[in-house]
N, C-alpha and C positions, 0 to 999 in steps of 0.2 A: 871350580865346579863346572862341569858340562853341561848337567842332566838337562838343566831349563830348553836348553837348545837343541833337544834328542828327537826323533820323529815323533809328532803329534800325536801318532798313533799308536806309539809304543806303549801296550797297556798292562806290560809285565811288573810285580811287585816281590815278595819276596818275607821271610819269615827272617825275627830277628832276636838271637841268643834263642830264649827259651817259647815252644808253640803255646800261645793263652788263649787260642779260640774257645770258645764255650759253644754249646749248643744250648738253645732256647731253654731246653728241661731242666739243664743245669746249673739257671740262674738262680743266682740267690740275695744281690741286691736288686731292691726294689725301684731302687734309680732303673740300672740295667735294662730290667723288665719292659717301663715304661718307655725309654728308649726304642726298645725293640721294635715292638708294637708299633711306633710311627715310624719305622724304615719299610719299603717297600723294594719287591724283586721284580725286574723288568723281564718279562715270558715270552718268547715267541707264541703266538695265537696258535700256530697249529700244530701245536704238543699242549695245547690244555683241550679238554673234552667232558663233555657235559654228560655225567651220570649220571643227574634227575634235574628236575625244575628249583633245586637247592644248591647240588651241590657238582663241581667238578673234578674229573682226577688229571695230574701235570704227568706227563711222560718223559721220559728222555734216558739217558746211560748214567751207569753208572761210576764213580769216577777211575775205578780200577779200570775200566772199560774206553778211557779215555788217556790208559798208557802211564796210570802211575802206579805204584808197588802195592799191591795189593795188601800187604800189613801198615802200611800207610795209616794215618789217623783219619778218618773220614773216608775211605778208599769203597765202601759198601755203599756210601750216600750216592744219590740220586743228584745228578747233574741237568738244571733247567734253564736257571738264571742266565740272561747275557750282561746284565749291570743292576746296580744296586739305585735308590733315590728314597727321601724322605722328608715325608709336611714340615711346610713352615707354617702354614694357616687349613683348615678344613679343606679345602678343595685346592691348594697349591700345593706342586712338588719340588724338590731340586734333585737334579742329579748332574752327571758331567757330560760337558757339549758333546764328546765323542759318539755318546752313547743314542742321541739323539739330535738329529739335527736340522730338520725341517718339518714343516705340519704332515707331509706327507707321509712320514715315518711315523707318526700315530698309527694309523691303523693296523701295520702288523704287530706292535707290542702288546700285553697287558699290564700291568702296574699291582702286582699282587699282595697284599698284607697276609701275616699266617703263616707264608712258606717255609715249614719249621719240621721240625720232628719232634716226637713227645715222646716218655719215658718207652712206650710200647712200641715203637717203629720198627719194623722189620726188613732186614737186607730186602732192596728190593733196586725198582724203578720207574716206582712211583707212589705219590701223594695226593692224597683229597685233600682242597680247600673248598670252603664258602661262597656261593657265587657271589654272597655279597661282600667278602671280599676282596672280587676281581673288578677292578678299575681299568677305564679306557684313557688315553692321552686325548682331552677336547682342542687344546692350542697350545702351541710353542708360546709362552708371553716373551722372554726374551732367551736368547744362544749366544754363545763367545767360542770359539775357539780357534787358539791359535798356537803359537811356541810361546806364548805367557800367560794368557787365559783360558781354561775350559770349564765350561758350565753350562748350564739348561737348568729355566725356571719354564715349568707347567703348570696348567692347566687341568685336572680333571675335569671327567664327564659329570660328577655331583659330588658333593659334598660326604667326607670322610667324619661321620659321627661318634664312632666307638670308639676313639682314643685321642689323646693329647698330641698336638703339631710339638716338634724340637724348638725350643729358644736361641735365637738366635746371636753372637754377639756384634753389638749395633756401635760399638765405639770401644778404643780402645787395641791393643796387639795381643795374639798370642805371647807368650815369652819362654825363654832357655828351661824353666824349673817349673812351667806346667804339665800335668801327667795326662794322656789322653785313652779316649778308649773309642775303638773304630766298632763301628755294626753296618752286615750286610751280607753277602753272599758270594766268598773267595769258588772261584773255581765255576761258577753256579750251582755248589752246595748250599740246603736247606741254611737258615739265618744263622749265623755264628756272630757272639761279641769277643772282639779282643780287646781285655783292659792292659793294660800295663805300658804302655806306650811311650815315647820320651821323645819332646821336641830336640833334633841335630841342629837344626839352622832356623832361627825366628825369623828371619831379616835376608836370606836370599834373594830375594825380589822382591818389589812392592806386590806382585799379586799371589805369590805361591809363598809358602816353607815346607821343610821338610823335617819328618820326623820316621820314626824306626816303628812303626803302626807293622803287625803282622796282614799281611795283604795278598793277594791274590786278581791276576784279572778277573772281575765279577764281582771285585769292591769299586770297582770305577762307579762313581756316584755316591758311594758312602759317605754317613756324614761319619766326621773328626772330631770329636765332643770333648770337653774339656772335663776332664775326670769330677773338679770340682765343684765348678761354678755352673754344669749341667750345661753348659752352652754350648753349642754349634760354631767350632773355630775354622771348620774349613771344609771342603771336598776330595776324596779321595779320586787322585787322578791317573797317576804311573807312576812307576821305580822303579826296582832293581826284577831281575830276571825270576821267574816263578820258578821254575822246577830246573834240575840237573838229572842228567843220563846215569844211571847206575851202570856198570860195567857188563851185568845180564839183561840190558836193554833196557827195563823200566825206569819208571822218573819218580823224583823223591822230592820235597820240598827244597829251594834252597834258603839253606840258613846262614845270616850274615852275622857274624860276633864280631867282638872288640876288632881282631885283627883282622878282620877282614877288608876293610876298608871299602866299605857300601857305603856309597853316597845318601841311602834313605829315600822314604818314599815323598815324592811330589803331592802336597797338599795347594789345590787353591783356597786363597784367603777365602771368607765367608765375604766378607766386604765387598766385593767385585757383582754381588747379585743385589747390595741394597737399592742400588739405585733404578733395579724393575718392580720392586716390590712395594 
């Protein structure tokens, strides 16, 4: 295996056998649900804009507009998101070091919950959220990154009260026969969950494994949730290439099956952030 020692900043991932994304509306476990809810999307500040003293609308392209086949699954969504992150406690977040890497880099992000689409959404390019649930980055508390570790534990500007933080797993390994399920924002499309997930490598390195999580750049920061046990097994970091050239120019997901022989996507252990928390 290479991938551990690929650039840093290689933050391509990749869809594997069949697409399981779901969007928000069409969740229907209640685990799911609750998950969701404490993933957040990382916004450029100046593509959100403030409609009223309530509420804001996010701007930006959409994803057919960003070069991929426009019969695509998701090709009409709204592209915002630059990475994905989510509570481990009321006011802390995690996401991955790339994504964020000094105090300074606060202030042009926001930290959005909600960024979603519901039954009614209409092809567009753009979506109102909540102002209240737009969060600022107050401190970096600890960053890693490097060719073995990427992560970032934050800081919010106050205290996140409407929903449950992700549990974390505090002792113990992922393993080969656990199923997982990734939540966050592939592409910087509106929040999509992919369940069906299957750990490739437990044991790669002490601080990564890898598993076949349907991904996208813009899941960097996703949590890796262990289907079961509800826990938070790791961080979505990089892996195999997003999209391939169709012959009439547009780009299509790429999709890795049995024979393809995709390495799978770079998860960091969850373990690597216990010890700022």
């Amino acid at each position: 295996m290479t991938l551990l020692f690929l650039n840093t900043y290689a933050l391509d991932k990749a869809i594997y056998d069949n697409d399981d994304r779901l969007n928000f509306h069409e969740l229907t476990d209640p685990n799911h649900i609750e998950w969701a809810n404490a993933t957040a999307a990382m916004i450029p500040s100046y593509i959100i804009y403030d409609d009223s003293d309530t509420v804001s609308r996010i701007k930006g392209k959409m994803l057919s507009q960003q070069g991929v086949c426009e019969y695509e699954k998701f090709a009409r969504e709204l592209t915002a998101a630059d990475c994905s992150g989510f509570l481990i406690s009321e006011d802390t977040l995690v996401t991955a070091g790339h994504c964020i890497r000094k105090n300074s880099d606060c202030e042009g992000w926001r930290w959005v919950f909600d960024y979603q689409t519901g039954p009614n959404y209409k092809i567009g390019k753009t979506l109102r959220v909540g102002n209240d649930k737009i969060y600022r980055c107050k401190q970096i508390i600890a960053s890693e990154l490097n060719d073995y570790t990427d992560f970032a534990v934050i800081k919010l500007d106050r205290p996140v009260l409407d929903r449950k933080p992700l549990r974390i797993r505090k002792e113990g390994h992922v393993t080969k026969n656990d199923k997982l399920t990734l939540i966050g924002f592939p592409s910087g499309l509106p929040l999509k969950v992919a369940p069906n997930a299957n750990v490739l490598a437990p044991n790669i390195s002490q601080t990564f494994f890898l598993a076949s999580t349907d991904s996208f750049a813009g899941n960097s920061g996703s949590p890796v949730i262990n289907s079961s046990t509800g826990e938070v097994e790791g961080i979505l970091v990089r892996g195999e290439e997003d999209y391939v050239r169709r012959k009439k120019g547009c780009l299509v997901p790429n999709v890795c099956t049995t024979q393809d022989h995709c390495e799978g996507e770079a998860i960091t252990k969850i373990s690597e952030i216990l010890d700022h928390i």
